[in-house]
N, C-alpha and C positions, 0 to 999 in steps of 0.2 A: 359801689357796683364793681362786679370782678369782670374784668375781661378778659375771654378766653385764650388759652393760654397756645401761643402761634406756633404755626407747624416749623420744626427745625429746617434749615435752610437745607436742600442737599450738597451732601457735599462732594464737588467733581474730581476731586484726585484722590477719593477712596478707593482701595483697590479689586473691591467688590464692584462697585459702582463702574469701573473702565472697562471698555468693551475691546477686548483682547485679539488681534489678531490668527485668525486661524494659520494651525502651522501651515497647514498646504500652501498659500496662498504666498510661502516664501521660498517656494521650490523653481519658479524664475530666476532668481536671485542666486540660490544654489547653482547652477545650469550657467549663470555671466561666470562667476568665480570659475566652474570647470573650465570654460574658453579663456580666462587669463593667467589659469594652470598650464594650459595645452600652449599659448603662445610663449610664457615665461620658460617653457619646460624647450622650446624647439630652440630659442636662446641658448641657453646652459648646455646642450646638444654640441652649438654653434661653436661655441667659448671654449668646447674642452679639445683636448690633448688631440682625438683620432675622431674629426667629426662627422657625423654619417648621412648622408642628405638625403636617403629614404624615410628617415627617423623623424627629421626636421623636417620635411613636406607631410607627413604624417600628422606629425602633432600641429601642424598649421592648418590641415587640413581640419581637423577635430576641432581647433578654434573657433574657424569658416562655418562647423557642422552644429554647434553650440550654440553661437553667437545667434544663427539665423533660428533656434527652435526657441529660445528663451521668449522674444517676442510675442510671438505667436501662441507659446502655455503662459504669459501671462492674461492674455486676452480671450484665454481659453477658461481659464480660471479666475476673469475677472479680477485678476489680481497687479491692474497697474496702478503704478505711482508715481511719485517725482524719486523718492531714492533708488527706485529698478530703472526709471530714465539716465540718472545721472552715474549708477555705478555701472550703467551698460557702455553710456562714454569715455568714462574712464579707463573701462576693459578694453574696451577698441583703441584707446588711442598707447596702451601698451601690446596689445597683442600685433594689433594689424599695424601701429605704428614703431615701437623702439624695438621691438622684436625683427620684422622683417630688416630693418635700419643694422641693427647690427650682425645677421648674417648674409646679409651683401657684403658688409666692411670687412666680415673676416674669412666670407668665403673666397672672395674675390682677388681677395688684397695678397698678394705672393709673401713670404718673409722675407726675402733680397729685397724687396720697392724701394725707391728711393723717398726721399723725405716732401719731395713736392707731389707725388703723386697719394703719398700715403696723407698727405694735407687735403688736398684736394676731395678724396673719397668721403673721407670726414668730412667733410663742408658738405658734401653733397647727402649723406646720411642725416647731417642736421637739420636741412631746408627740407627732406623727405619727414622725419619728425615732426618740426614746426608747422608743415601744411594739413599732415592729417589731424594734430590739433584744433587747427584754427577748424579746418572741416567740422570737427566734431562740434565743436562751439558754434558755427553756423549752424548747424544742424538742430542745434538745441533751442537755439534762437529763432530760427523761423518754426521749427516746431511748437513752442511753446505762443507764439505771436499770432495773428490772424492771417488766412490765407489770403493771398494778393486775387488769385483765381482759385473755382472751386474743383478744379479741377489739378490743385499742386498735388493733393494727397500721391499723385498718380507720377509724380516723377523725384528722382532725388537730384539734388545740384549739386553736380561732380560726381566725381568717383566714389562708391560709395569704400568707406573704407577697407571691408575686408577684400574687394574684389583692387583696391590699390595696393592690397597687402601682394596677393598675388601678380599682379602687373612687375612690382619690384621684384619676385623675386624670378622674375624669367629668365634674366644671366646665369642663375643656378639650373634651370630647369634646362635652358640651353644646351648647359655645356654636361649636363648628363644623359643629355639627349643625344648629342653630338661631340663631345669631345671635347676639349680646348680650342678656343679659335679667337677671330677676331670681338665674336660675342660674350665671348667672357673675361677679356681683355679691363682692368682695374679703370680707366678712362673711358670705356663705352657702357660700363656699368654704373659710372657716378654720371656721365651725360643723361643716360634712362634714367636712373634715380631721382634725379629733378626733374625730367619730363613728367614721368609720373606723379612725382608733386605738382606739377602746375594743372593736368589733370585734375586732380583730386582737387584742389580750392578754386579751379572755374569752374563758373557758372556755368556749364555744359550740362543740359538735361539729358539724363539716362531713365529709364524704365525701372520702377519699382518690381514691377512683375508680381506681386504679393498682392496685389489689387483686382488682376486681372479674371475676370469673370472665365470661370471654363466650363462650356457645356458638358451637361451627362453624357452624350455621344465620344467624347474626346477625353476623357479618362483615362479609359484603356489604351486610349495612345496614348497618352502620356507617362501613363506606369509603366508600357513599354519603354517609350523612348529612358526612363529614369532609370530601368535596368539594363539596359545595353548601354548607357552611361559609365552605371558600377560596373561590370564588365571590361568594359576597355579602361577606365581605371585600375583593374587589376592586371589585364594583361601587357597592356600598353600604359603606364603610367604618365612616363612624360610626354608623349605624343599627344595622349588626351588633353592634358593640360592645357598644352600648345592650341589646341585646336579648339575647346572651350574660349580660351583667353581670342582668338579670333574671333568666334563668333559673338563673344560679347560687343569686339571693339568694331562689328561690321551692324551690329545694332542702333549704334549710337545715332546717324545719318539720319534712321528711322524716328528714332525719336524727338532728334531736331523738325525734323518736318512734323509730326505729329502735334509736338506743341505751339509751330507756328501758326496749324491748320487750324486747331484748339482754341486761339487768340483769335484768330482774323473771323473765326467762324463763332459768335454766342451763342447761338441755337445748338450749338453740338454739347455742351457745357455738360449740361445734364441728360446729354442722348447715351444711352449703350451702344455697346461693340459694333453692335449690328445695324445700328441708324447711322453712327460715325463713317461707319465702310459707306454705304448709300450714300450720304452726303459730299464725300471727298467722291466719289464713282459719276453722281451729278455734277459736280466742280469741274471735271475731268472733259468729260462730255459738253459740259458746256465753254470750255475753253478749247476745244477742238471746232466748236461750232463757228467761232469767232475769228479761230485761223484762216477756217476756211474761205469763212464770208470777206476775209480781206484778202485772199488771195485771189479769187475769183472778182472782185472788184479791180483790184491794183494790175493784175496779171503775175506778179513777183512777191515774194517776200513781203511783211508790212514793214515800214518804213525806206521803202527804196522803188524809185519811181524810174523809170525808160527815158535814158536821153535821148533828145531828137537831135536830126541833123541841118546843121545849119544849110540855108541854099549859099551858094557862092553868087554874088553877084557878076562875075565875067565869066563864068562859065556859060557853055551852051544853055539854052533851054530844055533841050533833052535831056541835058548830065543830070538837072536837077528836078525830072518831072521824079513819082514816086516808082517803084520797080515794081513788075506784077512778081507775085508769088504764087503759081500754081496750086491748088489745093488737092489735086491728084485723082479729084474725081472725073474728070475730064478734060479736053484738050481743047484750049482755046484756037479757034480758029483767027 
């Protein structure tokens, strides 16, 4: 008896057989690499002979302008992965990390400096280095891990790096703003440059902003607001900056309360925008209701109650009967 003769095994690393990558889907990928051309390139800027810090805010700028659209086409084009994750870390922790790092060190740093000051910058350029890394590796780690609350998507912890790219490089943006001074002094530069590192690896929640829902109504605000942005970037460069980089760091407050609001409150978890506001707006309300109600009990403040007056024993009986206090509406007879 013949037995039929069995279908050939297929076989999986034939090259017919693999299913190929579409090119588009590596044009994310293309887009990290331009933002750690545009960082390496504001570097090389930094490093040469006559350096020009229109040029180097520029191509930092372009980094900033890259790094945030990559994300967003790949998700556009369905096209994420682990190596567009990990080469986007990588890019970040050169562009917004050794690149900012060393034109603070050579913007700042005079040629006369002395040998402990020019130690010191450096130390402080390496700990600015080492945090936006360790950043990135936290970032990859709890991204890749399960959220603690469903609600993390919505914030980043710390600094996020390209907007700590920027924070560092203020003492440049300062002293082009205003001149030489005590702000762009080689010691108040490497002091900020570690603050901003410590920024950047605390746990300090900031806003995503990338999540946030914007109504159809509020569009064309905002395309305005995004052109009178570009606008004052051209006419006012470093000003804008300045005042951007404010507004960011007068955000933060907000988003600390937001996420503690977020924690203490489950039901808001999975509320939108617009149930969250109602519910902290009830919160509000109903913590006024409580003040009041203790004030109106207590007569004072809560927690603080009316000394009384001791009577004196040898005194008169009169010293220590109680006093009238007239209430004005009429006159005791």
């Amino acid at each position: 008896m013949r037995l039929p003769d069995a279908e050939p095994a297929p076989n999986r690393f034939r090259r017919g057989d693999r299913e190929r990558p579409r090119p588009i889907s590596q044009l994310p990928n293309l887009v990290t690499l331009l933002a750690l051309a545009c960082g390496l390139t504001a570097a090389r800027v930094a490093l040469g002979a006559v350096p020009s810090v229109p040029v180097i805010l520029l191509f930092m700028l372009g980094a900033a302008a890259f790094d945030g659209i990559d994300g967003r086409l790949a998700r556009l084009l369905s096209a994420e992965s682990a190596m567009g994750a990990h080469l986007d870390s990588l890019s970040d922790a050169i562009s917004f990390g050794v690149a900012p790092a060393l034109i603070v060190y050579q913007l700042l740093l005079p040629a006369t400096t002395d040998r402990i000051t020019d130690s010191f910058t450096w130390l402080a350029a390496m700990v600015y280095v080492g945090a936006i890394v360790l950043r990135l590796a936290r970032f990859n780690v709890l991204h890749d891990g399960p959220d603690r609350f469903p609600f993390d998507r919505e914030f980043f912890v710390g600094l996020p790096a390209p907007v700590a790219a920027w924070f560092a490089l203020l003492p440049v943006v300062c002293r082009q703003a205003f001149g030489p001074g005590w702000w762009s002094s080689p010691l108040i530069g490497s002091i900020w440059l570690i603050l901003v590192a410590v920024l950047a690896f605390s746990r300090l929640p900031t806003f995503t902003f990338k999540t946030w829902p914007v109504p159809q109504r509020y569009i064309p605000v905002l395309l305005l607001a995004f052109f009178v942005a570009i606008a004052a970037l051209i006419a006012f460069p470093y000003l804008t900056i300045l005042v951007l980089l404010l507004i960011y760091l007068v955000h933060i407050p907000f988003a600390v309360r937001q996420r503690r609001f977020l924690i203490s409150h489950p039901p808001a978890w999975e509320a939108a925008t617009v149930e969250r506001r109602q519910m902290r707006r009830q919160r509000r309300l109903e913590l006024r209701q409580v003040r009041r109600h203790n004030r109106r009990v207590l007569g004072r403040r809560p927690g603080r109650t009316r000394r009384r007056r001791r009577a004196d024993p040898e005194a008169p009986e009169a010293a220590n009967r109680p006093r009238f206090r007239p209430s004005g509406r009429g006159r005791e007879d």
